[in-house]
VOVEXZA-153906 format. One record per residue: residue in one letter; z negated, y negated, x negated of N, C-alpha, C in turn. Coordinates in steps of 0.2 Angstrom, whole numbers, padded with zeros to 4 digits, always signed. Layout:
BEGIN
AZYXZYXZYX
...
END
This chain:
BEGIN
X-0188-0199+0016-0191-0194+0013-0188-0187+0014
X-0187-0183+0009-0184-0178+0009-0188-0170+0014
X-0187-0167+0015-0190-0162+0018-0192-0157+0013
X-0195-0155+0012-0199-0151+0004-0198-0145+0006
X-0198-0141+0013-0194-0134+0012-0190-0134+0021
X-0186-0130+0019-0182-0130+0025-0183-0127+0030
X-0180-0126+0035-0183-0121+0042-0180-0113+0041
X-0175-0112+0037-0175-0105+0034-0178-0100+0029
X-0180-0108+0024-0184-0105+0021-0192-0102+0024
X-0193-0108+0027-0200-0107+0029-0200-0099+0035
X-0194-0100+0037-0193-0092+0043-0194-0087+0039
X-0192-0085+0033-0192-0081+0026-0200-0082+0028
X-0203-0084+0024-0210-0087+0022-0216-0082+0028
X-0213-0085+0033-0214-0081+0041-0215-0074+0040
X-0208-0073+0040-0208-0064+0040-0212-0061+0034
X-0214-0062+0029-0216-0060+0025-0224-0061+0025
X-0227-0069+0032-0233-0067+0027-0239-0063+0032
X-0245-0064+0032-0250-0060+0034-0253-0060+0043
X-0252-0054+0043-0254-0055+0052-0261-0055+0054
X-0262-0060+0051-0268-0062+0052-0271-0065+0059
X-0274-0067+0060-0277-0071+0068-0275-0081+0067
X-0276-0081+0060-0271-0088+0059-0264-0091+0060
X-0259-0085+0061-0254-0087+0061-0252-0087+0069
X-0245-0092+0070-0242-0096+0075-0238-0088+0078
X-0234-0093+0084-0235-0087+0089-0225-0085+0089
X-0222-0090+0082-0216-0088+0080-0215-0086+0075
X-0216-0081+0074-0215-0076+0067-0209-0070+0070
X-0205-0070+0068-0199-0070+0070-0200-0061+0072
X-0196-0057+0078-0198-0051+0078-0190-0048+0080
X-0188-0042+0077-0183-0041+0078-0181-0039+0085
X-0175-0042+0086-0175-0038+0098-0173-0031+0097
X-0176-0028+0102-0176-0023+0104-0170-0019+0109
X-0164-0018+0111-0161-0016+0113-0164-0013+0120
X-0161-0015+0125-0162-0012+0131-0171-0015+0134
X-0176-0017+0129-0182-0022+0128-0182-0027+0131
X-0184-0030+0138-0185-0037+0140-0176-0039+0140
X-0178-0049+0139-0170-0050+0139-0169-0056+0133
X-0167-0060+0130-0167-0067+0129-0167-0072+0131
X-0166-0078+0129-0165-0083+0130-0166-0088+0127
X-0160-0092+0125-0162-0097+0118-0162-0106+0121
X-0167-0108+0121-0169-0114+0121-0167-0120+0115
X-0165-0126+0115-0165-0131+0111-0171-0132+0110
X-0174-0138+0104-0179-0140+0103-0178-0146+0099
X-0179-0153+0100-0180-0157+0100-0187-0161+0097
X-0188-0163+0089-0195-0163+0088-0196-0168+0084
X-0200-0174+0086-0204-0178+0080-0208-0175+0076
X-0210-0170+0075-0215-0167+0070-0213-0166+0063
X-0217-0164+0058-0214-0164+0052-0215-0157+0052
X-0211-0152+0046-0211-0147+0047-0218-0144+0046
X-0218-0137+0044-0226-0136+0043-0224-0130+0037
X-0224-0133+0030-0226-0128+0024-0231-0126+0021
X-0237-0130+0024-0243-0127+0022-0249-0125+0027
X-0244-0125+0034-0249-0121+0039-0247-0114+0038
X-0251-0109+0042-0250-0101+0040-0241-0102+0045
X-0240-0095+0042-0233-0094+0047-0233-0093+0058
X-0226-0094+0057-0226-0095+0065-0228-0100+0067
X-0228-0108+0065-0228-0113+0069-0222-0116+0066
X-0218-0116+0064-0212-0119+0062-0213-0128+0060
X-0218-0132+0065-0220-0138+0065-0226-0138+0065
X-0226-0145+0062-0232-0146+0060-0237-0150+0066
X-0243-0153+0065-0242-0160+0070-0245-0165+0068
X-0240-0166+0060-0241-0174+0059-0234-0177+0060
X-0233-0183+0060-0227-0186+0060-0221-0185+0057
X-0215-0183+0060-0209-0184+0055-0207-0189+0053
X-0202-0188+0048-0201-0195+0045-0191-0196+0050
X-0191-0191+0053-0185-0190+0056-0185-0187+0062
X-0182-0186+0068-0179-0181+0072-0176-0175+0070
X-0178-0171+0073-0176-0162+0072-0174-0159+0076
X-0169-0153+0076-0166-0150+0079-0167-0143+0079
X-0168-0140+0084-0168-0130+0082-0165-0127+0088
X-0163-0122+0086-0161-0117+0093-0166-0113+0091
X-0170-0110+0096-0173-0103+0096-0173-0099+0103
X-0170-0093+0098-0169-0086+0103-0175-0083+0105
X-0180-0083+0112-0185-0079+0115-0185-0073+0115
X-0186-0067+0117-0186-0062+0121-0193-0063+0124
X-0190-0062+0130-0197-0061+0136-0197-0055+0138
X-0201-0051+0141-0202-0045+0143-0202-0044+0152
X-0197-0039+0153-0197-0037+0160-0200-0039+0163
X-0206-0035+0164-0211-0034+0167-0217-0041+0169
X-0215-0045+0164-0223-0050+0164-0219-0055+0173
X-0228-0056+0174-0229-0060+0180-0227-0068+0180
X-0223-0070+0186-0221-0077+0184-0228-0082+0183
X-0227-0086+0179-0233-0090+0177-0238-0087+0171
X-0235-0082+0170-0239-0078+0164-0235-0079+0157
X-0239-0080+0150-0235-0081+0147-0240-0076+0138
X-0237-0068+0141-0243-0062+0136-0240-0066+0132
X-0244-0066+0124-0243-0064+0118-0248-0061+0114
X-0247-0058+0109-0251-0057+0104-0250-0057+0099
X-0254-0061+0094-0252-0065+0087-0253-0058+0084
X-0256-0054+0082-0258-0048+0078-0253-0041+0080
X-0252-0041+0086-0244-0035+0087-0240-0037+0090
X-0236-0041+0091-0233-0045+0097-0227-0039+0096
X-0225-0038+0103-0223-0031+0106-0217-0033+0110
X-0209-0037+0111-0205-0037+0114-0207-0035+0122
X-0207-0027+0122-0211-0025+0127-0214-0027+0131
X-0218-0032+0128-0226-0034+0131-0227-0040+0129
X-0223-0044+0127-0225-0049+0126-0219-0056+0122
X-0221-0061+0124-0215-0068+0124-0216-0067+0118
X-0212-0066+0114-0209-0065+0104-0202-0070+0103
X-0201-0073+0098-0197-0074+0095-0192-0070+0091
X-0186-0071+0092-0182-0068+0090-0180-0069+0085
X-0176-0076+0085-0171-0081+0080-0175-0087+0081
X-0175-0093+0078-0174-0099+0077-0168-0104+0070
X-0164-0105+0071-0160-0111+0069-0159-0118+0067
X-0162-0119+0062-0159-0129+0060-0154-0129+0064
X-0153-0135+0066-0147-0138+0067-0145-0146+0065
X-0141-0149+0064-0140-0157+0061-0140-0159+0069
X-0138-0165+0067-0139-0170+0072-0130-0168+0078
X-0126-0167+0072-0120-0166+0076-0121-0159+0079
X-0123-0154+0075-0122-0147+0079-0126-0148+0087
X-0130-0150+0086-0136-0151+0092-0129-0154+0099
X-0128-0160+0096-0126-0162+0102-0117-0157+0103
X-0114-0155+0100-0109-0151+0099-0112-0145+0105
X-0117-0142+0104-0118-0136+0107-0121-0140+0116
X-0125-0144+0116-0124-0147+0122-0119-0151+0126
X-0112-0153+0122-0106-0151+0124-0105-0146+0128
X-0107-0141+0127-0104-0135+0129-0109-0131+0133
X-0112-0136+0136-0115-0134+0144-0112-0130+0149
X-0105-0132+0149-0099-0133+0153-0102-0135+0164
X-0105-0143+0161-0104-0148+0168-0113-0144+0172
X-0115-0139+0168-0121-0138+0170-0126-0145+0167
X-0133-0143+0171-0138-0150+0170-0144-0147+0164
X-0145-0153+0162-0150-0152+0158-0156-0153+0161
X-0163-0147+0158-0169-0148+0158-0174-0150+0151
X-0175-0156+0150-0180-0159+0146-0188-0156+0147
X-0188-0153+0144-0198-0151+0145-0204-0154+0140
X-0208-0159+0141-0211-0160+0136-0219-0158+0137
X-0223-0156+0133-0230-0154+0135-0235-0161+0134
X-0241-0159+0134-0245-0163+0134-0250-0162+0128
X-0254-0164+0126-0261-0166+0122-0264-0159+0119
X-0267-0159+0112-0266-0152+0113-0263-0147+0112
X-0259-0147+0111-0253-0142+0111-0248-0142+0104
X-0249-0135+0102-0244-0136+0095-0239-0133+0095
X-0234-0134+0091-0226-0133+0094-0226-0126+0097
X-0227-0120+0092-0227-0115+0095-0228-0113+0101
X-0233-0116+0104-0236-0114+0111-0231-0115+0114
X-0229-0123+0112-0224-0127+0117-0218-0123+0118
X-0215-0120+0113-0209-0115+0114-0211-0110+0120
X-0217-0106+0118-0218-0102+0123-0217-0103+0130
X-0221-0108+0131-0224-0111+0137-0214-0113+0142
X-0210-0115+0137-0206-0117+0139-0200-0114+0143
X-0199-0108+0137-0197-0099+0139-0200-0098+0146
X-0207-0098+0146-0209-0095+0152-0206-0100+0158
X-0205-0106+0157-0204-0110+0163-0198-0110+0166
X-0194-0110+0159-0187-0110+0160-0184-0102+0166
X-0188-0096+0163-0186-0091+0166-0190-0091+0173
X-0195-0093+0174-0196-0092+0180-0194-0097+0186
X-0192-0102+0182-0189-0107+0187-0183-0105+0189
X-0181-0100+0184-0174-0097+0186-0167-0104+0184
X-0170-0108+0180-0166-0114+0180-0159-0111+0172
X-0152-0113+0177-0145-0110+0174-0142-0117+0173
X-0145-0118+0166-0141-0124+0164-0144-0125+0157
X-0144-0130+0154-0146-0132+0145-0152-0132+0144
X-0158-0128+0142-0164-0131+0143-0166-0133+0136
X-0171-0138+0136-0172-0144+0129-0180-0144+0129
X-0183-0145+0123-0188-0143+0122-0190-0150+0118
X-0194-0156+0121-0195-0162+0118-0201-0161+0115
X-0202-0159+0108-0211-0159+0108-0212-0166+0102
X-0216-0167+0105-0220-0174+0097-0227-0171+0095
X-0228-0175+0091-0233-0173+0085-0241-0170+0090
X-0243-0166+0093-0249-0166+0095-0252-0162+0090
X-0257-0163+0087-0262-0159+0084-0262-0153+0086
X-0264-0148+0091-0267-0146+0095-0275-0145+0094
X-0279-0151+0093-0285-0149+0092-0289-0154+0098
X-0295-0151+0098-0298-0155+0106-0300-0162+0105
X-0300-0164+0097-0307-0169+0093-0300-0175+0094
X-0294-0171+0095-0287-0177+0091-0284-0181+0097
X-0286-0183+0102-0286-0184+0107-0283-0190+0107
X-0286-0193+0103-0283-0202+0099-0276-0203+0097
X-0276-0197+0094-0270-0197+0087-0265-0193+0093
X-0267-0189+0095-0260-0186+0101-0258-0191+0106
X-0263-0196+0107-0261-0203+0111-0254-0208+0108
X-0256-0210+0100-0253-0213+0097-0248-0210+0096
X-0245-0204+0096-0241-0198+0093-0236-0196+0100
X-0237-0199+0104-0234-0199+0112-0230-0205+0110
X-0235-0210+0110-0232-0218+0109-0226-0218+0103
X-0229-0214+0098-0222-0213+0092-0217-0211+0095
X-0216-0205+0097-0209-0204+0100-0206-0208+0106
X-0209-0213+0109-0206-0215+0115-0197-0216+0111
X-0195-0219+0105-0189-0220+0105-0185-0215+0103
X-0188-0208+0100-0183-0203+0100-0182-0199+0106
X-0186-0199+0112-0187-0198+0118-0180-0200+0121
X-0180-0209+0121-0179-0212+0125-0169-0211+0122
X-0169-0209+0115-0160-0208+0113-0160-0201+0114
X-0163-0196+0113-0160-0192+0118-0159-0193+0122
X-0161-0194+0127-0159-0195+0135-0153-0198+0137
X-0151-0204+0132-0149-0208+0131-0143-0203+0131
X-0143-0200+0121-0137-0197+0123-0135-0191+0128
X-0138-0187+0130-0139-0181+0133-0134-0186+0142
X-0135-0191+0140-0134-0194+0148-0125-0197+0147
X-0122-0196+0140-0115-0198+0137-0111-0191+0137
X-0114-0185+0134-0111-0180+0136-0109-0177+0139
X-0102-0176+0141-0098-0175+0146-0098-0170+0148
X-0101-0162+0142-0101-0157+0146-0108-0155+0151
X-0113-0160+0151-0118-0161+0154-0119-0164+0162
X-0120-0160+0167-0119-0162+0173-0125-0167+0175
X-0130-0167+0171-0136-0171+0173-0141-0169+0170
X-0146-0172+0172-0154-0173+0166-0157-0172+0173
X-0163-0165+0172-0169-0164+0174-0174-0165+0170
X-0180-0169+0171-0185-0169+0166-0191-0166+0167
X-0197-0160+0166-0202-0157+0167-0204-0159+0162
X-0212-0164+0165-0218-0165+0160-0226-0164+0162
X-0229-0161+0156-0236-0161+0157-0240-0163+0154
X-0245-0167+0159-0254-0170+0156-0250-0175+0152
X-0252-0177+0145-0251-0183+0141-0243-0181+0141
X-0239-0178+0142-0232-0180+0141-0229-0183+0146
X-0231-0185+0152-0231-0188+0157-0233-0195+0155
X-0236-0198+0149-0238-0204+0148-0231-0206+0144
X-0228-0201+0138-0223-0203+0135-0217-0202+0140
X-0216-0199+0145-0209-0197+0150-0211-0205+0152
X-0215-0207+0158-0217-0213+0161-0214-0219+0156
X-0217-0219+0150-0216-0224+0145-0207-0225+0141
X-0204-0219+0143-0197-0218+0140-0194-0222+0145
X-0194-0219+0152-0191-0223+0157-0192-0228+0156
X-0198-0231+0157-0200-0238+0158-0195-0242+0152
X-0194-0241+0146-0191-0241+0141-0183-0243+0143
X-0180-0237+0145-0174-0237+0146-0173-0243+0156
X-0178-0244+0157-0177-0249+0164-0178-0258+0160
X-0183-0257+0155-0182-0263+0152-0175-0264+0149
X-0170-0261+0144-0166-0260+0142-0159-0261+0147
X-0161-0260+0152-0157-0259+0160-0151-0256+0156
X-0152-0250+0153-0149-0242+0154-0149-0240+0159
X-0143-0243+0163-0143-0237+0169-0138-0234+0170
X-0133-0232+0164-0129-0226+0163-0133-0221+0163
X-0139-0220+0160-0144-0214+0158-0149-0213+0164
X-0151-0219+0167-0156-0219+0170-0151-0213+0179
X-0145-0217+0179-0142-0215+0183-0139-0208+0182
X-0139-0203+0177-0141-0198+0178-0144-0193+0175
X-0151-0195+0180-0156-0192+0181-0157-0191+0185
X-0160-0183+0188-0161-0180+0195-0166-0179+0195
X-0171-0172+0195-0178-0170+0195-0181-0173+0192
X-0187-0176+0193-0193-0178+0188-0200-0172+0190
X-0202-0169+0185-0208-0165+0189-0211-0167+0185
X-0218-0172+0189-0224-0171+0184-0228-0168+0185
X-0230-0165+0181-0235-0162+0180-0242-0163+0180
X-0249-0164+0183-0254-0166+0180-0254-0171+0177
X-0251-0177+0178-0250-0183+0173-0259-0186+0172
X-0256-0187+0164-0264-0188+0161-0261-0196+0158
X-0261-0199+0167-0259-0206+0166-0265-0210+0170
X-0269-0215+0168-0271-0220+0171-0269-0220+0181
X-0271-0221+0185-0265-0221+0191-0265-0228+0192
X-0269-0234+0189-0267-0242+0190-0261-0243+0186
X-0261-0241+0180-0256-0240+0174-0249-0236+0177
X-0251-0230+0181-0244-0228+0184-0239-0232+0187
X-0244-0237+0195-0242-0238+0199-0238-0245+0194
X-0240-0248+0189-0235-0253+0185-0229-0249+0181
X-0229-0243+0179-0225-0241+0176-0219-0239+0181
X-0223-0237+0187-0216-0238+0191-0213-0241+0194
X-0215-0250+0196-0213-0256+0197-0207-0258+0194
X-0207-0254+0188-0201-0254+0184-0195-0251+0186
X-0197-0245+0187-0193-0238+0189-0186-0241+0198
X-0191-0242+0202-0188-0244+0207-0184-0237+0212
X-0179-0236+0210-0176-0230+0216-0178-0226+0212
X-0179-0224+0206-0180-0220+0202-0186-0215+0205
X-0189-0217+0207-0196-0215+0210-0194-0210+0215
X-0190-0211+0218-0188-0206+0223-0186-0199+0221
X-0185-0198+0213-0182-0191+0212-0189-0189+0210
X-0194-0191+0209-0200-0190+0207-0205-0183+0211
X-0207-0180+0207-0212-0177+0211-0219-0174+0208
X-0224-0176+0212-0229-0176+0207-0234-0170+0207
X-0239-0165+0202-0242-0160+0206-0249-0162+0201
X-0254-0162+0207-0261-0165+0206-0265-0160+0210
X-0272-0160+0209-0278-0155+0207-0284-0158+0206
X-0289-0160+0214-0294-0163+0212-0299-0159+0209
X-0298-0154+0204-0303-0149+0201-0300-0150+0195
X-0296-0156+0191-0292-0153+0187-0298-0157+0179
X-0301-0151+0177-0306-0153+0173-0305-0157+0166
X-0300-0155+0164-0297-0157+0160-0294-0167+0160
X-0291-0168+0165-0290-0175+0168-0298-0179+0171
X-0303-0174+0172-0310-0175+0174-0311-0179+0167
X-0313-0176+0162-0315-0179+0154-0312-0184+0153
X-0304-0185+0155-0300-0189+0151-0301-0196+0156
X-0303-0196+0160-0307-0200+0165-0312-0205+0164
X-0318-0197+0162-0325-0202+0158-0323-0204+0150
X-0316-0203+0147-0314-0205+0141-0313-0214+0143
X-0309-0213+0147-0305-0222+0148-0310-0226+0155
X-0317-0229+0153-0319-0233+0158-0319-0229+0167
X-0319-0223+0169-0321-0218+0173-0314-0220+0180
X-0307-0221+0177-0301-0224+0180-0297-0216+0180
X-0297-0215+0187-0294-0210+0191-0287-0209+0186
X-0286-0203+0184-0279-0202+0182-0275-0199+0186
X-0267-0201+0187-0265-0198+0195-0263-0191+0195
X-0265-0186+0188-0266-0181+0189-0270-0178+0194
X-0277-0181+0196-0282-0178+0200-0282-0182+0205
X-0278-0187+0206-0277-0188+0214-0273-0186+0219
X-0279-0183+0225-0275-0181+0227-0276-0185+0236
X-0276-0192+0235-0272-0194+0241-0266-0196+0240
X-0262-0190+0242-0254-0189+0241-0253-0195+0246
X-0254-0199+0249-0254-0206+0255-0250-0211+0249
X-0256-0211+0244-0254-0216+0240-0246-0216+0235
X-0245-0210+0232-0240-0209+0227-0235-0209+0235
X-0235-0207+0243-0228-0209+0245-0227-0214+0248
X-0232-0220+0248-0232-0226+0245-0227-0231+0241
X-0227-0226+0235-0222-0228+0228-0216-0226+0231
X-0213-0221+0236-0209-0218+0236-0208-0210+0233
X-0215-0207+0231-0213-0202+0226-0215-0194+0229
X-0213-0190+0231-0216-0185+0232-0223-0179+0231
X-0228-0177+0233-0233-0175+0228-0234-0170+0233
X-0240-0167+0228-0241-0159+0231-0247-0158+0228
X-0254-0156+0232-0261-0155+0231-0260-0147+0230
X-0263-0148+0222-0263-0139+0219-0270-0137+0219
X-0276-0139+0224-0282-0138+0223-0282-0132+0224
X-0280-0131+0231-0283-0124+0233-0280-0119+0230
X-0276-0119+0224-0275-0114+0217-0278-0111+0215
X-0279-0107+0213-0281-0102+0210-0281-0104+0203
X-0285-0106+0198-0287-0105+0191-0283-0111+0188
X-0277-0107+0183-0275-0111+0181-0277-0113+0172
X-0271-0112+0168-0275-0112+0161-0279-0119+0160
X-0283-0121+0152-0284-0128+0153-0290-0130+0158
X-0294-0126+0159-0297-0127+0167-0294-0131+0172
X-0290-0128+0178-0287-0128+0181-0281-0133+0177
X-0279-0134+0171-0275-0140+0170-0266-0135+0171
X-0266-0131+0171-0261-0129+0169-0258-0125+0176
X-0259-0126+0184-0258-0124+0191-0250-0125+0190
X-0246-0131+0190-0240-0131+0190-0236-0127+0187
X-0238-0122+0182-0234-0118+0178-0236-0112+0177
X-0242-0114+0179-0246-0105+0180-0248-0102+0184
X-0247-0105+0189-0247-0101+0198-0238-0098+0199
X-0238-0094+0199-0231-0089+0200-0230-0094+0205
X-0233-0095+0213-0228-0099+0219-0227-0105+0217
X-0231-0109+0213-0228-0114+0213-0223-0117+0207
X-0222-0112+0202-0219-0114+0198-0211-0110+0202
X-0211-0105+0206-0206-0104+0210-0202-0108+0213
X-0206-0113+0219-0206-0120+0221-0202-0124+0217
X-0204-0124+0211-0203-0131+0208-0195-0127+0205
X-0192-0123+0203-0186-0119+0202-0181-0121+0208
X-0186-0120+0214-0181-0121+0220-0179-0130+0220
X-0183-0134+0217-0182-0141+0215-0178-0142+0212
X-0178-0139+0206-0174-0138+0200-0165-0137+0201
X-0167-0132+0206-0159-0129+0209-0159-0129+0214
X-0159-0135+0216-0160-0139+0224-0151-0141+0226
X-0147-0141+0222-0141-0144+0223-0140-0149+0223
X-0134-0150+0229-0133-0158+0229-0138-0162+0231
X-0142-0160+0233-0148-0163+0238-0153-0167+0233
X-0151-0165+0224-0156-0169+0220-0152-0172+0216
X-0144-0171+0216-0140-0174+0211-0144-0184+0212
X-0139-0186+0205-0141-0193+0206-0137-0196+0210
X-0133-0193+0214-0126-0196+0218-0127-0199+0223
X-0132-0201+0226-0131-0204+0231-0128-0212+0231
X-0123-0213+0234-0121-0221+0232-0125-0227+0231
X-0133-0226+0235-0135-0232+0237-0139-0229+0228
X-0141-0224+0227-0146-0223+0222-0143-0224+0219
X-0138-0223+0216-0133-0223+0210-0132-0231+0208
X-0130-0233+0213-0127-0240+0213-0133-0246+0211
X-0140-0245+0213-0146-0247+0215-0147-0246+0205
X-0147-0241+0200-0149-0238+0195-0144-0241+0191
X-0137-0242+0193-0132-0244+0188-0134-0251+0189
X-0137-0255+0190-0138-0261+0191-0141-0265+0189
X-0145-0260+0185-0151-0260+0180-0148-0259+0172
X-0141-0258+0171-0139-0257+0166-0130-0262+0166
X-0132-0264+0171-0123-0268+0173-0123-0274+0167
X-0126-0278+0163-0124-0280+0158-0126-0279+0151
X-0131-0271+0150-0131-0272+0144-0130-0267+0141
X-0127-0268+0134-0123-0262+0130-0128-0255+0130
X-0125-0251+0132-0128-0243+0132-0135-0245+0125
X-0138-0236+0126-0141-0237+0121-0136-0234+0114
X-0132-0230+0113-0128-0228+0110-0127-0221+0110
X-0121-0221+0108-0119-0213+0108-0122-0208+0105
X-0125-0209+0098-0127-0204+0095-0136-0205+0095
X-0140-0200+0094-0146-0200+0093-0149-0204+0088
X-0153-0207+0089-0156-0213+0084-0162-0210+0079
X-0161-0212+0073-0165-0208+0068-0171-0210+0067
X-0178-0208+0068-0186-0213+0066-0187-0214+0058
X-0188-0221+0055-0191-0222+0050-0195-0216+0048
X-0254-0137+0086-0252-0133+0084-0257-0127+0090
X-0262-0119+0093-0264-0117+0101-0269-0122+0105
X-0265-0126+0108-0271-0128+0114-0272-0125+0120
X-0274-0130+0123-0274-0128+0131-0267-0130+0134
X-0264-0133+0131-0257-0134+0133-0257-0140+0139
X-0262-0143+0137-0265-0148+0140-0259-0153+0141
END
């Protein structure tokens, strides 16, 4: 199916239309000179575009009929606190608040073209969770990128989430959609030679579609890709924890680059709880005993302060510990996937069968950032 309006036109469309309280939080704003800084993120998306929602969300959260590509340039502002992420849909102020600069289509080739030219820096994949509409996701990811301080490719994996509270279902299924465009990124992201390695940050229900790629890529015994992978940071995972612990059965040494941050006040995972037969999600467990059992690292964000989402959102919105996680991020040699026995252990899961392939494989809006 053809794409009905394009990403430039629609950014037109943007500029032009009403600053109303309905519109997204990408409505393009010119940078200011000597104002804040920038920062241009990749983005990665199953969604279809969005021509008949107001402006500034660029996607939609119904299904793509394809994989999409964009660069967008941020400006973030001086001043703002790490874990903070100001906006304001009705005067968004450069000064004052995370605004969009540019956004960019890219084809399939330019995408992977410009990740070419990392130059041997590692990539970071960030995917959100339930709830959440592209725009936020851009924001959300701006702000993580810069306060993690993380100096390498960052990627913006978003799928289809509604962003509404009622679509809980449909964001469930819409995880499970992109498990395979998920799983060729990575895939290719893991062939690129100007790419020194894959870090993955996921949150709440993206951590059902991360958990489910991998598991993916260990069935396929990819372990060209699997093997270069370093950080896993989950976030709040809005995963089953008997579900988990099979999903990492798979995984095997993999688990050791894992690291998980959970919150027995995290209300949000509370719900999704009494939603599935009243089964602990490992997002709110917090006997870290059990996740270093798996082999996985873990961290109790209770005694945290707030946190968007009711409390769901600690990992990225407490300044110390999204700092933490930056030192993780930029941990060195100490997280590469190099260790001989890990390495060796990872490739051995992909020792007979044909990669996934070179190229990216093609497919047939404000939450709580859940």
């Amino acid at each position: 199916m053809a794409r009905s309006v394009s990403l430039a036109a629609w950014l037109g469309l943007a500029a032009a239309g009403c600053a109303g309280p309905s519109r997204g939080l990408l409505v393009p704003v010119a940078a200011q000179p000597g104002v804040g800084h920038t920062r241009t993120v990749l983005a990665v998306t199953t969604r279809s575009p969005a021509p008949d929602e107001p402006p500034g969300y660029l996607f939609s959260g119904e299904r793509g009929d394809a994989t999409r590509f964009v660069s967008l340039t941020l400006s973030l502002p001086s001043a703002r606190a790490p874990g903070s992420t100001p906006t304001d849909l009705d005067h968004p102020d450069p000064a004052k608040h995370i605004v969009l600069v540019s956004a960019r289509e890219l084809s399939r080739a330019e995408f992977t073209a410009l990740a070419g030219k990392a130059g041997r820096k590692r990539a970071l994949v960030f995917t959100h969770g339930y709830n959440t509409k592209f725009d936020a996701a851009a924001i959300r990811f701006a702000q993580i990128v810069e306060d993690t301080k993380f100096d390498g490719l960052p990627i913006l994996f978003s799928w289809p989430s509604r962003g509404g509270i009622t679509d809980y279902g449909y964001d469930k299924d819409s995880a499970n959609y992109s498990r395979d465009a998920m799983e060729s990124l990575l895939a290719t992201l893991a062939r690129v030679p100007g790419i020194g390695g894959i870090d993955i940050f996921a949150h709440s229900m993206g951590n059902w579609l991360t958990m489910e790629t991998l598991r993916q890529l260990a069935i396929a015994k990819d372990g060209k890709t699997l093997g270069r992978l370093g950080t896993i940071v989950l976030a709040a995972p809005d995963v089953d924890m008997d579900v988990f612990r099979t999903q990492l059965a798979r995984l095997g040494p993999l688990a050791s680059r894992m690291t998980v941050y959970a919150s027995r006040d995290d209300y949000a995972l509370q719900l999704s709880r009494r939603l599935f037969g009243g089964k602990m999600r490992a997002g709110e467990n917090v006997d870290l005993a059990q996740f270093r059992a798996l082999g996985l690292t873990a961290h109790d964000l209770s005694e945290v302060e707030g946190g968007i989402g009711r409390n769901h959102g600690k990992a990225f919105g407490d300044g110390a510990t999204i700092v933490q996680i930056g030192q993780a991020l930029n941990g060195g040699s100490e997280r590469q996937p190099g260790s001989a026995l890990l390495a060796g252990r990872l490739q051995t899961l992909g020792h007979s069968v044909t990669a996934v392939g070179e190229a990216l494989l093609p497919l047939p809006g404000h939450g709580d950032m859940r």
